[in-house]
C-alpha positions as CSV (number, residue, x, y, z in Angstrom):
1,X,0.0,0.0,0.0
2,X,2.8,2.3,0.6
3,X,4.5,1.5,-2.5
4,X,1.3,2.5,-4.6
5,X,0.6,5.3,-2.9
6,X,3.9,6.7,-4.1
7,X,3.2,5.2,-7.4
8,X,0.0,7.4,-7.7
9,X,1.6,10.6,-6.7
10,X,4.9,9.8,-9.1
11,X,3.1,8.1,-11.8
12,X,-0.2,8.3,-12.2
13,X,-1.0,12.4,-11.3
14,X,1.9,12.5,-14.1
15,X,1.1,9.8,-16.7
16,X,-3.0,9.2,-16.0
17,X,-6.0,11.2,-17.4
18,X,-8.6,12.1,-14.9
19,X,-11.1,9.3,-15.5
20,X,-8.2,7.0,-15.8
21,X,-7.2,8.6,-12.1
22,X,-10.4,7.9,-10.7
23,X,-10.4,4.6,-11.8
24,X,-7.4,3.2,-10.7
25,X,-7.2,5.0,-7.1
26,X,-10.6,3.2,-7.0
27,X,-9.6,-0.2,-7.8
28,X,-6.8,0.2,-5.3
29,X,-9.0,1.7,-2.3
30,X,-12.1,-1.4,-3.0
31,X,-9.6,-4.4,-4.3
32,X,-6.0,-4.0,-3.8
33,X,-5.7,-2.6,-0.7
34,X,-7.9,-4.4,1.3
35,X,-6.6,-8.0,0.0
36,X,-3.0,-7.5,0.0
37,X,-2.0,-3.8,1.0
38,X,-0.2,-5.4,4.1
39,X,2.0,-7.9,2.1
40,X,5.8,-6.5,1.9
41,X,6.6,-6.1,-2.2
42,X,9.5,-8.5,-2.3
43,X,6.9,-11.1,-1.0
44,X,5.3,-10.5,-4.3
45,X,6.2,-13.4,-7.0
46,X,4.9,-15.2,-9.5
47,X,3.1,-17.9,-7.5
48,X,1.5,-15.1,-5.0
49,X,0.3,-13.4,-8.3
50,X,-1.5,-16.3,-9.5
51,X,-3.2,-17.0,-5.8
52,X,-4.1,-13.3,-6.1
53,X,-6.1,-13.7,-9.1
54,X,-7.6,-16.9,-8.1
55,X,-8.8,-14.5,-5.1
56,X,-10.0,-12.2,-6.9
57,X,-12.2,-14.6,-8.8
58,X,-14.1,-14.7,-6.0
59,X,-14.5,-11.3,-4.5
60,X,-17.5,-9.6,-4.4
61,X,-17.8,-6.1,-5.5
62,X,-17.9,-3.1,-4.1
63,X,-21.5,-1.8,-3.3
64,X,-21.2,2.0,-4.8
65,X,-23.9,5.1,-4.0
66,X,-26.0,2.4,-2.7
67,X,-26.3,0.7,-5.9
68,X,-26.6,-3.1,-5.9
69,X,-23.9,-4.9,-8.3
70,X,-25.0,-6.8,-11.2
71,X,-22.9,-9.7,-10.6
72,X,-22.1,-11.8,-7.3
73,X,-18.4,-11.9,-8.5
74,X,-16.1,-9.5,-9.7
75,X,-16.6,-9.1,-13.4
76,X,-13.6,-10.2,-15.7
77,X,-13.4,-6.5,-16.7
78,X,-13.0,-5.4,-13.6
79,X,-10.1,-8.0,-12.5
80,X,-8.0,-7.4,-15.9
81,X,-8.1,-4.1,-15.1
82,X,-6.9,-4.1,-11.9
83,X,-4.1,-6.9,-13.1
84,X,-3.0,-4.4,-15.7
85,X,-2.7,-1.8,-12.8
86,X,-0.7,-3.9,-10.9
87,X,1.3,-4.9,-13.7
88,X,2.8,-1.6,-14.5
89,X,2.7,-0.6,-11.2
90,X,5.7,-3.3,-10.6
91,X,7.2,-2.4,-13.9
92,X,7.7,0.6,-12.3
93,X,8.8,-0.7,-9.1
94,X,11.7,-2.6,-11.6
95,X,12.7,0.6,-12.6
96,X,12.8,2.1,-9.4
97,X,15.2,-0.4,-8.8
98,X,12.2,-1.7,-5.9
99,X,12.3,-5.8,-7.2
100,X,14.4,-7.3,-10.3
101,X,11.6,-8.4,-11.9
102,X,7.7,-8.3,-12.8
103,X,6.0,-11.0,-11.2
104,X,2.7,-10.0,-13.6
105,X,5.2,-11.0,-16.8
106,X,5.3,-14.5,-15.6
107,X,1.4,-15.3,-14.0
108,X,-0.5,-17.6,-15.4
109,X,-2.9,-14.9,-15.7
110,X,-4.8,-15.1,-19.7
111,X,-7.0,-11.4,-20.7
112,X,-10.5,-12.4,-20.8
113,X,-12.2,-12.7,-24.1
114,X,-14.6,-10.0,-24.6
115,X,-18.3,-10.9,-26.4
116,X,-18.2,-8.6,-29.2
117,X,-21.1,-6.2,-29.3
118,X,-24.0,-5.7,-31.3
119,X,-23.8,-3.1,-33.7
120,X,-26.7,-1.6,-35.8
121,X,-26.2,-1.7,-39.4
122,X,-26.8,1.1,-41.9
123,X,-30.2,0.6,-42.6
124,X,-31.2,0.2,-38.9
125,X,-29.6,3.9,-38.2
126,X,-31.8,4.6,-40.9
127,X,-34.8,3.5,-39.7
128,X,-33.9,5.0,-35.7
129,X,-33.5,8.8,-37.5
130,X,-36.8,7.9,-39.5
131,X,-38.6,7.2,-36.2
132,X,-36.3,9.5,-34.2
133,X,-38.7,11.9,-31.8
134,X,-36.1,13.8,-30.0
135,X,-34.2,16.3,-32.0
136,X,-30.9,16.5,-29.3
137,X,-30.9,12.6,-30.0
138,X,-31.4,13.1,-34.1
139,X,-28.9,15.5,-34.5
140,X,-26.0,13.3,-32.2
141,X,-27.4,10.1,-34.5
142,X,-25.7,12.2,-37.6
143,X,-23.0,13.1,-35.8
144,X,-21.7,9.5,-34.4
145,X,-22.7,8.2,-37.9
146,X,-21.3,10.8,-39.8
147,X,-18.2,12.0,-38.4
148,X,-17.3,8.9,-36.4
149,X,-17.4,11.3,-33.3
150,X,-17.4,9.9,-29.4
151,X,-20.2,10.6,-27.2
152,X,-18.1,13.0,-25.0
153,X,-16.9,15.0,-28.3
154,X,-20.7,15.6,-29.3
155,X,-22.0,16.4,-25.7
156,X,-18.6,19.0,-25.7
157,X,-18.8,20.3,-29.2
158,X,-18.8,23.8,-29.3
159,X,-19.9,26.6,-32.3
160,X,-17.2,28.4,-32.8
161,X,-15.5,24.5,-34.6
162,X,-18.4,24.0,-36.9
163,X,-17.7,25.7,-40.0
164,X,-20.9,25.6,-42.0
165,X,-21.2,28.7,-43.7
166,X,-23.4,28.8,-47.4
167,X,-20.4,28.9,-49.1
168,X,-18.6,25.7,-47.0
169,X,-22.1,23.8,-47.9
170,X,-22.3,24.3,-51.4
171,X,-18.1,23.7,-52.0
172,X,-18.3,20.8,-50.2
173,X,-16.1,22.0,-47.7
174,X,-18.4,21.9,-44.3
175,X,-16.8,20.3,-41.3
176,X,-16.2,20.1,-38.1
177,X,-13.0,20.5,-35.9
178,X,-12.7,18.2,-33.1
179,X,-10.7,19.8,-29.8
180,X,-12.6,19.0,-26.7
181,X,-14.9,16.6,-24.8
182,X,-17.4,16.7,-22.3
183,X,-16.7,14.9,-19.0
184,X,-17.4,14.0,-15.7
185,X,-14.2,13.9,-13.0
186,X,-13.9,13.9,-9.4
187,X,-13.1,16.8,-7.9
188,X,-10.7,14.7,-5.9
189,X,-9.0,14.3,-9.4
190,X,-9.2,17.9,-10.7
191,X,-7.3,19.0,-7.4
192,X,-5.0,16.0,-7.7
193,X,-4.0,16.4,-11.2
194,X,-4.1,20.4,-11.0
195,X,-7.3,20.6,-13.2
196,X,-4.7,19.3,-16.3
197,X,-5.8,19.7,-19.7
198,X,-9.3,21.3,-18.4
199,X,-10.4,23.9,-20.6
200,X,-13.5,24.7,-18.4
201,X,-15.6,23.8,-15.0
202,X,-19.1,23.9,-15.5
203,X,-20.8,25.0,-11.9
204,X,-22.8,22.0,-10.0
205,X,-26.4,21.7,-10.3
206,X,-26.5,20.5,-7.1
207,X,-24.6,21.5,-3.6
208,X,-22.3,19.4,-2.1
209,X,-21.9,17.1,-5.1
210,X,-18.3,15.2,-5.4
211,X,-18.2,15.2,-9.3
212,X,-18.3,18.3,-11.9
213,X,-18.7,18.3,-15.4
214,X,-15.6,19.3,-17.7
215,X,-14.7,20.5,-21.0
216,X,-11.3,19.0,-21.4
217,X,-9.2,18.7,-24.1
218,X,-9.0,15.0,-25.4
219,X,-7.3,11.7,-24.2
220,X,-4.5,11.2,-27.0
221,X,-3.4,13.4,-29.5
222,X,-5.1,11.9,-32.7
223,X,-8.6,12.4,-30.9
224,X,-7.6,16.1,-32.2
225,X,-9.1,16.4,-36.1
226,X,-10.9,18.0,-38.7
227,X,-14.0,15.8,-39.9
228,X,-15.9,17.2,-43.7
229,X,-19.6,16.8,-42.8
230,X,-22.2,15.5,-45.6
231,X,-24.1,18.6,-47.1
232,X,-27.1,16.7,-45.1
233,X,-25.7,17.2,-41.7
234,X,-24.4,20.3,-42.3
235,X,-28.1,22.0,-42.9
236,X,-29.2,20.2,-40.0
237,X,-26.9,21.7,-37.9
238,X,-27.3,25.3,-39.3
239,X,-31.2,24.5,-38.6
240,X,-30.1,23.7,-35.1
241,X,-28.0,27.2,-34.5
242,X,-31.1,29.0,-36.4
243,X,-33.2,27.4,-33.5
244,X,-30.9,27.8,-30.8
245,X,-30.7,31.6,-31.9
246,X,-33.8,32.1,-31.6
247,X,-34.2,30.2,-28.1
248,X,-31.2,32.5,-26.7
249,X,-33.0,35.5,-28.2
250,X,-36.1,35.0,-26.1
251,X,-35.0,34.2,-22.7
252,X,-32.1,36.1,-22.6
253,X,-30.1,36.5,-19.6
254,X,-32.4,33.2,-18.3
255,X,-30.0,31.4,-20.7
256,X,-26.5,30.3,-20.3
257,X,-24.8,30.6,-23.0
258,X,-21.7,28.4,-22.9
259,X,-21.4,28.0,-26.8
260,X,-22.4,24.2,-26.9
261,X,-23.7,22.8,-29.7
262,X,-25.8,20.0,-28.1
263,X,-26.8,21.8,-24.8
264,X,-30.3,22.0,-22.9
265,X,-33.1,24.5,-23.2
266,X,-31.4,26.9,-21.2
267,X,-27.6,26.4,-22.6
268,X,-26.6,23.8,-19.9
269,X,-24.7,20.7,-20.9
270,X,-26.4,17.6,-21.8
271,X,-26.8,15.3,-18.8
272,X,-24.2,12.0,-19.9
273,X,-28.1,9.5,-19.5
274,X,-29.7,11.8,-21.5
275,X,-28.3,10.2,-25.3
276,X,-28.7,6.7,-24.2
277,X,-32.1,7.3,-22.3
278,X,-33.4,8.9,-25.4
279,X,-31.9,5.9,-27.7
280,X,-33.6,3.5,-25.3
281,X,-36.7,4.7,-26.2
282,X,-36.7,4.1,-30.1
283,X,-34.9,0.9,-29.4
284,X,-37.7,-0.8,-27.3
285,X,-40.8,1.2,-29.6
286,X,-39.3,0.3,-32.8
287,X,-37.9,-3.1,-31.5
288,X,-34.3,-2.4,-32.6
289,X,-31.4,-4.6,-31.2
290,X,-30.4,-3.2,-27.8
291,X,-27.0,-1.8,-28.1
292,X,-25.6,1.6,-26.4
293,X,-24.7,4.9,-28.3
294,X,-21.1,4.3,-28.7
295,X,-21.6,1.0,-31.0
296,X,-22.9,4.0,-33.3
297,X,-19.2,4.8,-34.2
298,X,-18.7,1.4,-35.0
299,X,-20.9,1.7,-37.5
300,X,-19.8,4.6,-38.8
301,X,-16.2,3.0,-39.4
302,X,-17.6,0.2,-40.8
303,X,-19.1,2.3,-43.4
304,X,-16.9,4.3,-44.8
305,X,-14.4,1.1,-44.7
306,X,-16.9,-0.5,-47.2
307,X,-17.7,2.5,-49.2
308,X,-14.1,3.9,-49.2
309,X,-12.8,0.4,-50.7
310,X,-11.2,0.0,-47.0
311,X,-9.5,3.5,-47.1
312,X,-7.9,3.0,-43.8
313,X,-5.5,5.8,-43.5
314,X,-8.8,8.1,-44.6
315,X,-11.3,6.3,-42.0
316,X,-8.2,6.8,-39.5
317,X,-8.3,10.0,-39.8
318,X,-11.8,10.6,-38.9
319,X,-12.5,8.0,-35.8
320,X,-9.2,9.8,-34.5
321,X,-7.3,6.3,-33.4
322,X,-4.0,6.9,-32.4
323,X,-2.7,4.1,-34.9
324,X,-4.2,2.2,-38.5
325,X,-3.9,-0.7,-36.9
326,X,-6.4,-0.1,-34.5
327,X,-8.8,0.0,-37.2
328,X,-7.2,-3.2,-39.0
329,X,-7.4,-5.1,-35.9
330,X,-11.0,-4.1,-35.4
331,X,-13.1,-4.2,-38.2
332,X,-10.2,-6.6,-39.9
333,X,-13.5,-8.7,-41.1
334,X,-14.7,-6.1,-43.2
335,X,-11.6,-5.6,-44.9
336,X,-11.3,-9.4,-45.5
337,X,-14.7,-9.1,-47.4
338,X,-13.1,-8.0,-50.4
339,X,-10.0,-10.3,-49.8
340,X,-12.8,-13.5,-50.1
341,X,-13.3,-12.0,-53.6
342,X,-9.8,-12.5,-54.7
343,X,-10.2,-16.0,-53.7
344,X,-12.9,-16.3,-55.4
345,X,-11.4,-14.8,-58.5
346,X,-8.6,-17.1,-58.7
347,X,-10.9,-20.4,-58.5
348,X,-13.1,-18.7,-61.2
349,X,-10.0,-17.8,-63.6
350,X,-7.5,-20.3,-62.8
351,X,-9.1,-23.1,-61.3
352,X,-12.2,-23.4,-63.2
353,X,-9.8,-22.1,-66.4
354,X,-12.1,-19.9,-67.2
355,X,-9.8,-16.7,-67.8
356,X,-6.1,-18.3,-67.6
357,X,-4.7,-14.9,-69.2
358,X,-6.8,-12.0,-67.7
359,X,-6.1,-8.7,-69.2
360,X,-5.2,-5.8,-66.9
361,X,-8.5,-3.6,-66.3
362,X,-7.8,-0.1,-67.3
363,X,-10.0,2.1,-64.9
364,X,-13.3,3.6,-66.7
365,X,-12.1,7.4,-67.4
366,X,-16.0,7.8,-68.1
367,X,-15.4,8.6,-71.8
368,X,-17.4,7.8,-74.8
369,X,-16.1,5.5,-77.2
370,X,-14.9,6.4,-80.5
371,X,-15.7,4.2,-83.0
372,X,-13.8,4.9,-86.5
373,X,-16.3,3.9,-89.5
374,X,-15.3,0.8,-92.1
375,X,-13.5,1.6,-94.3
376,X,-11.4,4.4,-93.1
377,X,-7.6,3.8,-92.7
378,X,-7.5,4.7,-88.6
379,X,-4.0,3.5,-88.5
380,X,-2.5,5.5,-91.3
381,X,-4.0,8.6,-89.8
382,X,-2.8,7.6,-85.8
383,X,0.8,7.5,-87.7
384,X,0.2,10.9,-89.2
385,X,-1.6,12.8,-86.2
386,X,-0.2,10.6,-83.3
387,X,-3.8,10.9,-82.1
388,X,-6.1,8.4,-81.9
389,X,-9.3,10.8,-81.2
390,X,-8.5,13.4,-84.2
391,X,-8.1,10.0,-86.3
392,X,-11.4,9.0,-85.9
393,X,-12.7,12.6,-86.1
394,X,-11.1,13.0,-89.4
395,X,-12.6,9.5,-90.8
396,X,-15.9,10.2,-89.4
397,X,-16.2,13.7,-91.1
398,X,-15.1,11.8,-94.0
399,X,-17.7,9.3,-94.5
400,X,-20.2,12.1,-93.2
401,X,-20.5,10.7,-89.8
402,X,-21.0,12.8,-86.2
403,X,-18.7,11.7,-83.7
């Protein structure tokens, strides 16, 4: 316990982000501390790691704000978090010269597969804005869809980075510019980590509350971007700014205006339930597969990776993951899709010899034809002109023909 308290206040108020802080001091105040914050570090091998995690297997959680868990057992999220917590913490402790070597490198220990979640497809996002009610949750549909964007990047989106201007709409060159999220933190954690990377505090709707919401710059540095909008999205949200124009107009000083795109009837920031209540509503009326908000982005990638011809660099950089193979590893079944086709391809052309000398396909420049009449000597004129088109010009004015 000793050791990872100094490990916090080296490490983590250096290294961490605040929801990462308030995770991990939590993890270490329910889990580690109370199981083995007494044990001396050097006591800590291989064999004691393994016995930990069995431990673990059986621990019940934490009973937070009075809210009963949903399992008996800690979840296997929550125990490979905490064994990747403890497994840099004694990385650490290597370096600090503390042990000689990680225990966690050698456990037993095997990362949970994770059930991959339900995502809706194309059409069923169609369908949800068709039957869409709420106009908040219509216009963060388009944007998740569209632009690839978080939840916390909507719900922090601000006016002054959408650039959607008459002019931007009908060049094609609307978009948005991607620089901050919305956020919930401790204010434990905004002391702690000296309010780092907070661009603003919004005041507490209620007195005596532990938590505030943030506008904070994002997590990693490729969550920073410029995403072009579809014309479609971009007149929805001018309709929005028309609207919320005229809302600010009327109540005046009764509004606060903190420049938020999506933002309440009086300019507050959206509530983080309010999205996912609202999307839980079409859901069970229109009998839509159950899935949460964020599995919207995963849609959006899988899009564009099937429209783009699996563009990754290009679909890269409008999710904003830090590398291409993050989007390889992910939706790495859509790009195998087209690589089925070469397969089938081969057994067509080779296999079944139906095309054992394929020629190469020239891409479709989208021009018409020119056909050069009987009759006419196309080659003598190529030789002459050293273009093919004036050739056939020439021998179609010749017999009379328009070409």
């Amino acid at each position: 316990s000793e050791f990872l308290h100094d490990f916090v206040v080296l490490y983590g108020e250096k290294k961490w982000s605040m929801s990462t802080y308030d995770s991990n001091t939590g993890l270490i105040a329910n889990y580690i501390n109370p199981l083995i914050g007494d044990v001396e570090m050097q006591a800590v091998n291989t064999r004691f790691v393994d016995q930990f995690n069995r431990t673990l297997e059986k621990t019940k959680p934490v009973t937070r704000q009075n809210r009963k868990p949903k399992n008996e057992y800690l979840p296997a999220q929550t125990r490979d978090k905490i064994h990747k917590l403890l497994s840099c913490a004694f990385k650490q402790a290597v370096k600090w010269e503390i042990i000689q070597k990680n225990p966690f490198d050698f456990s037993m220990y095997t990362r949970p597969k994770y059930k991959k979640r339900d995502i809706w497809t194309a059409e069923m996002i169609r369908k949800a804005l068709d039957e869409c009610e709420d106009g908040k949750l219509y216009v963060a549909i388009n944007l998740s869809f569209a632009c690839s964007m978080r939840e916390g990047e909507i719900l922090g989106l601000t006016w002054d980075n959408v650039h959607i201007s008459d002019d931007d709409i009908a060049r094609d060159d609307a978009y948005v510019y991607i620089d901050k999220e919305l956020q919930r933190a401790s204010k434990r954690s905004l002391e702690t980590l000296d309010k780092k990377d907070v661009y603003y505090i919004f005041p507490p709707l209620m007195p005596n509350t532990s938590t505030r919401v943030v506008l904070k710059k994002p997590k990693t540095d490729s969550s920073i971007r410029k995403v072009y909008i579809p014309s479609s999205v971009a007149i929805l949200l001018a309709e929005l700014r028309e609207e919320q124009n005229e809302t600010i107009e009327a109540l005046g000083d009764m509004y606060e205006n903190y420049n938020l795109v999506m933002a309440t009837s009086y300019g507050l920031p959206l509530g983080e339930s309010y999205l996912r209540v609202k999307m839980q509503e079409v859901i069970d009326r229109e009998g839509l597969p159950d899935v949460v908000f964020h599995s919207l982005r995963h849609t959006s990638v899988t899009y564009k990776l099937k429209l783009s011809g699996g563009d990754i660099k290009a679909v890269q950089g409008d999710s904003g993951h830090a590398q291409a193979d993050m989007v390889t590893e992910v939706y790495g079944h859509i790009l195998d899709e087209d690589r089925k086709k070469n397969a089938q391809l081969i057994e067509d052309a080779f296999y079944k010899k139906e095309n054992l000398n394929p020629d190469m396909k020239r891409p479709d420049t989208g021009k018409k034809k020119i056909e050069v009449p009987d009759g006419i000597d196309a080659e003598a004129l190529m030789k002459v002109l050293n273009n093919p088109e004036m050739a056939a010009l020439l021998a179609g004015l010749a017999k009379g023909v328009t070409v």
